[in-house]
C-alpha positions in Angstrom: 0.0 0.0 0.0 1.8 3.6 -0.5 1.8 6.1 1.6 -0.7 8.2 -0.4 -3.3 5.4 -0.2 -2.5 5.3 3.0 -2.7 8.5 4.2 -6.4 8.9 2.1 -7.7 5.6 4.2 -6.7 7.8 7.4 -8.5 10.8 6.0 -11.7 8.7 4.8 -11.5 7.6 8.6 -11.2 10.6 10.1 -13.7 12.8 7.8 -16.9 10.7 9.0 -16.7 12.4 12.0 -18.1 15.6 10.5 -21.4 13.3 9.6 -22.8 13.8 12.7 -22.1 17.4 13.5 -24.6 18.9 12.1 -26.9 18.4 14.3 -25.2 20.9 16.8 -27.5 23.5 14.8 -30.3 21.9 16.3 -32.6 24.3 17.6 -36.1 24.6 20.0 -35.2 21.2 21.2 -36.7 20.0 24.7 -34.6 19.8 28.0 -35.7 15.9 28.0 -34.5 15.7 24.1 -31.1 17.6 25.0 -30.5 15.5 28.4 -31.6 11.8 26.3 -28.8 13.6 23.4 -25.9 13.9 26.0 -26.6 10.7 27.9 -26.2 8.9 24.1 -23.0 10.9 24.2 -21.7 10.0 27.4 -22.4 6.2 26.5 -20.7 6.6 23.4 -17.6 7.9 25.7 -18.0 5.5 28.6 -17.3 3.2 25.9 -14.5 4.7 24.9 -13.1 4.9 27.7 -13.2 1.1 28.4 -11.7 0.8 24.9 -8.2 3.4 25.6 -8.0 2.2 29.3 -8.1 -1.5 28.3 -5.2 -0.6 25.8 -3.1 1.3 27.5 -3.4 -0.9 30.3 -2.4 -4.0 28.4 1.5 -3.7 27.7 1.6 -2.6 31.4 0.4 -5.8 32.4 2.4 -7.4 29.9 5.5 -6.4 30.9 4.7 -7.5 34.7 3.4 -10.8 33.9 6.8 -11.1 32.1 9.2 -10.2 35.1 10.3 -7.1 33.7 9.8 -5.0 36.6 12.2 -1.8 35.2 9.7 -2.0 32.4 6.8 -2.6 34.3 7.8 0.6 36.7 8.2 3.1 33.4 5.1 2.2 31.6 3.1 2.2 35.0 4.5 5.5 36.0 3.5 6.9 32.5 0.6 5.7 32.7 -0.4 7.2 36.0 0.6 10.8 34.5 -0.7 10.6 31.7 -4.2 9.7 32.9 -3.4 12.2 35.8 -2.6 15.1 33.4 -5.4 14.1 31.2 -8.3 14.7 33.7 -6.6 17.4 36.0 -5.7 19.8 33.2 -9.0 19.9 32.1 -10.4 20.2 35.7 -8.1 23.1 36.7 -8.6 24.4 32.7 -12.2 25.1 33.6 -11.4 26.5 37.1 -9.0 29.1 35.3 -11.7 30.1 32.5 -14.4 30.5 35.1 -12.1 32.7 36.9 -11.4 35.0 34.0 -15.0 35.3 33.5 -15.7 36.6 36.9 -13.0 39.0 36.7 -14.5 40.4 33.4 -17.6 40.5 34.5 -17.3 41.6 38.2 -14.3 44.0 38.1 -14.4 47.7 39.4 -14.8 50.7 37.3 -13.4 51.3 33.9 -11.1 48.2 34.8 -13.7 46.2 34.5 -14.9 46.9 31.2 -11.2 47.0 29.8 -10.6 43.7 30.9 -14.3 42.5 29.4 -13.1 43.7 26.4 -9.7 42.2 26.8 -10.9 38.4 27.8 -14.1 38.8 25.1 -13.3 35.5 23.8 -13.4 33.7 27.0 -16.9 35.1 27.6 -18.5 35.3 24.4 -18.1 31.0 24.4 -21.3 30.0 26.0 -20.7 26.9 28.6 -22.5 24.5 26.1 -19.6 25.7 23.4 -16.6 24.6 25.7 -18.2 21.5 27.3 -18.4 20.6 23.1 -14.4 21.5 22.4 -13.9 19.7 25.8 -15.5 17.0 24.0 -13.4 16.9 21.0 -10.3 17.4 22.1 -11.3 13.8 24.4 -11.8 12.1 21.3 -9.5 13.9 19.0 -6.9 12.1 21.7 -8.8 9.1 21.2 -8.7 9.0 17.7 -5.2 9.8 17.0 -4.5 6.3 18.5 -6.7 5.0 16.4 -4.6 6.5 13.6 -1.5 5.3 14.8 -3.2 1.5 14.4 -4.1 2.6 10.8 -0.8 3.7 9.9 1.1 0.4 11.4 -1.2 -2.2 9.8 -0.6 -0.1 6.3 3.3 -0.2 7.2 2.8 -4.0 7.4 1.4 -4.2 3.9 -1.9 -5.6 5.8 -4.3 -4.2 3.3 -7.1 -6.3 4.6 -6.4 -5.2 8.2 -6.3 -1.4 7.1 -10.1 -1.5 5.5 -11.6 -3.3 8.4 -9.8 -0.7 10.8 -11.0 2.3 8.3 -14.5 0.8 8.3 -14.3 0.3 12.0 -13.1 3.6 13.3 -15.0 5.4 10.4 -18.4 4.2 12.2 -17.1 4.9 15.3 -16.2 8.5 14.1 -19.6 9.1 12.8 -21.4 8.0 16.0 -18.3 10.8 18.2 -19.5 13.6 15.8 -23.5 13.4 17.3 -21.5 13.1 21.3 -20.1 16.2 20.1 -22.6 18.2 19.0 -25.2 17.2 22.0 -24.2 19.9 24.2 -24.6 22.4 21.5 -28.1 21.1 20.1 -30.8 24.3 21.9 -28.2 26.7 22.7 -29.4 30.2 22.7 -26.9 31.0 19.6 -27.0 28.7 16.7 -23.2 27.7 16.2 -21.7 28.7 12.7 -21.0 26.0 10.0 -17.0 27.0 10.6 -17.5 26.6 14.1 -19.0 22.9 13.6 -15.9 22.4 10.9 -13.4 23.6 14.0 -15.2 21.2 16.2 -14.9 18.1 13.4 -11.1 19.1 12.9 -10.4 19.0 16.6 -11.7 15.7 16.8 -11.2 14.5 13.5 -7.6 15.7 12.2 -5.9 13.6 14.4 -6.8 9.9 13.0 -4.8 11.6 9.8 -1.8 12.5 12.2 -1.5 9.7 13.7 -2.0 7.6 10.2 0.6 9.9 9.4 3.0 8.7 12.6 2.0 5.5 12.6 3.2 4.2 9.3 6.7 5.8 10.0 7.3 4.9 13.4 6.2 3.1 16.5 6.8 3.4 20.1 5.3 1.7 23.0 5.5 4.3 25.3 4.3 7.1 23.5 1.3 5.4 22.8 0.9 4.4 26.3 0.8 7.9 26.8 -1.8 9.3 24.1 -4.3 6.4 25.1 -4.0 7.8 29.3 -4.2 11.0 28.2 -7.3 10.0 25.7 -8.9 8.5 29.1 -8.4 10.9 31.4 -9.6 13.6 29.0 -12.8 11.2 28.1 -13.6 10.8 32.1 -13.7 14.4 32.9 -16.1 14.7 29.8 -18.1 12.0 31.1 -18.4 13.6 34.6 -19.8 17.0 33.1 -22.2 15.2 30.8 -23.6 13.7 33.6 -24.6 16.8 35.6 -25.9 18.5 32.4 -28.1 15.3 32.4 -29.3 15.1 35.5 -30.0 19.0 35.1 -32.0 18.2 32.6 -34.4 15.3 32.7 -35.4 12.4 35.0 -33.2 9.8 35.8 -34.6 7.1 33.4 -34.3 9.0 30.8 -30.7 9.9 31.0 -30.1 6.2 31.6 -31.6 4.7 28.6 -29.4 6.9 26.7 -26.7 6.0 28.3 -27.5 2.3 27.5 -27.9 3.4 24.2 -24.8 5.3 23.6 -22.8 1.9 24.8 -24.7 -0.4 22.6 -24.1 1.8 20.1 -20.1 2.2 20.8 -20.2 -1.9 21.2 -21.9 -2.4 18.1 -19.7 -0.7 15.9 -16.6 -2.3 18.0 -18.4 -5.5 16.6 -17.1 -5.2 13.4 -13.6 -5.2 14.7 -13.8 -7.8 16.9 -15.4 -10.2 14.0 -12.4 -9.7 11.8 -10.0 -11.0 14.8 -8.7 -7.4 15.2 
């Protein structure tokens, strides 16, 4: 396979993402309808959560089933941080925006409206807007592992591999670009077509970068590192879907689509697993 035909797969894979975005322009839609949108979401993510954690967690185990406890130590310790950075960034990330926003808002005087004016693009995002970026730049993580699995079975010459993994990941893609967009579906503001294309990009791009990286080299540890950062990035997600849930609608509700969004993570995973991926 040559790199161009390789690097178009990763693209194809990467590009259905943007199927389900435009349903972030959405609009009049009931709190229950919104709250039964993000709970498919967050069982889209729960899933894929299960599916980075299980991987990153696998070579760790590996290596101390096989008595290599130097090994086992490094890829444990990277592990650790790189779930730890991937959750507490984002945590501390949101402490520091909200803190800007009350400055702007709240400030004394003719200070205050300066710094309004200066920090207008932290305040002009509405909460629904970030907790949307937050979600893409969870699975944007996500998905650049996935590229990296793209890149090494087209290295290999594993055509047949490459095709299930685009079809794979491409559904999986598609089904990310709806949790995406949930937050965003009855905002006040309709969001723009470029800001739904930023949103697809965030999330998207990657599977193409890491095709990219991954037919022209491979390293354990790195990976180890994108898939913990993936998780931790995917469980603070998770958290904040939750309470815009519960906010929202009843408890069932948010549940079945919960249920929902994991059969419908599983099912696409399906297609994977039947090819002996």
């Amino acid at each position: 396979m040559s790199t161009l035909q390789t690097l178009g797969l990763g693209a194809i894979a990467g590009f259905t993402i943007f199927l389900g975005l435009p349903i972030g322009r959405m609009q009049s839609v009931k709190p229950a309808t919104k709250a039964f949108l993000a709970a498919i979401a967050t069982g889209i993510l729960i899933f894929l959560l299960w599916d980075v954690l299980s991987q990153a967690v696998g070579p760790v185990e590996d290596a101390l089933t096989n008595g290599r406890d130097g090994r086992f130590a490094w890829l444990a310790f990277l592990l650790a941080a790189g779930f730890f950075t991937g959750l507490m960034s984002l945590v501390y990330y949101d402490l520091w925006m909200k803190r800007r926003r009350r400055r702007a808002f709240l400030g004394p005087g003719a200070a205050s409206t300066a710094e309004f004016e200066h920090d207008h693009h932290f305040t002009g995002m509405s909460p629904a807007r970030w907790l949307a970026i937050f979600i893409a730049t969870g699975i944007g993580l996500h998905n650049f592992s996935e590229g990296l699995a793209i890149g090494q079975s087209a290295a290999a010459d594993k055509l047949s591999l490459a095709i299930v993994l685009i079809i794979g990941f491409g559904l999986h893609n598609a089904t990310e670009g709806l949790g995406i967009c949930a937050p965003l579906t009855g905002d006040q503001e309709q969001p723009s077509w470029s800001f739904l294309a930023l949103l697809g990009l965030i999330g998207g791009a990657p599977t193409f970068f890491g095709t990219v990286i991954g037919q022209a080299w491979v390293n354990q540890s790195v990976m180890i590192v994108f898939f913990a950062l993936a998780a931790g990035s995917i469980l603070y997600v998770v958290m904040e879907l939750l309470n815009v849930g519960r906010a929202l609608a009843s408890k069932p509700v948010v549940t079945w689509g919960i249920l929902l969004g994991l059969f419908l993570g599983f099912a696409t995973d399906f297609i994977l697993v039947a090819a002996g991926v």
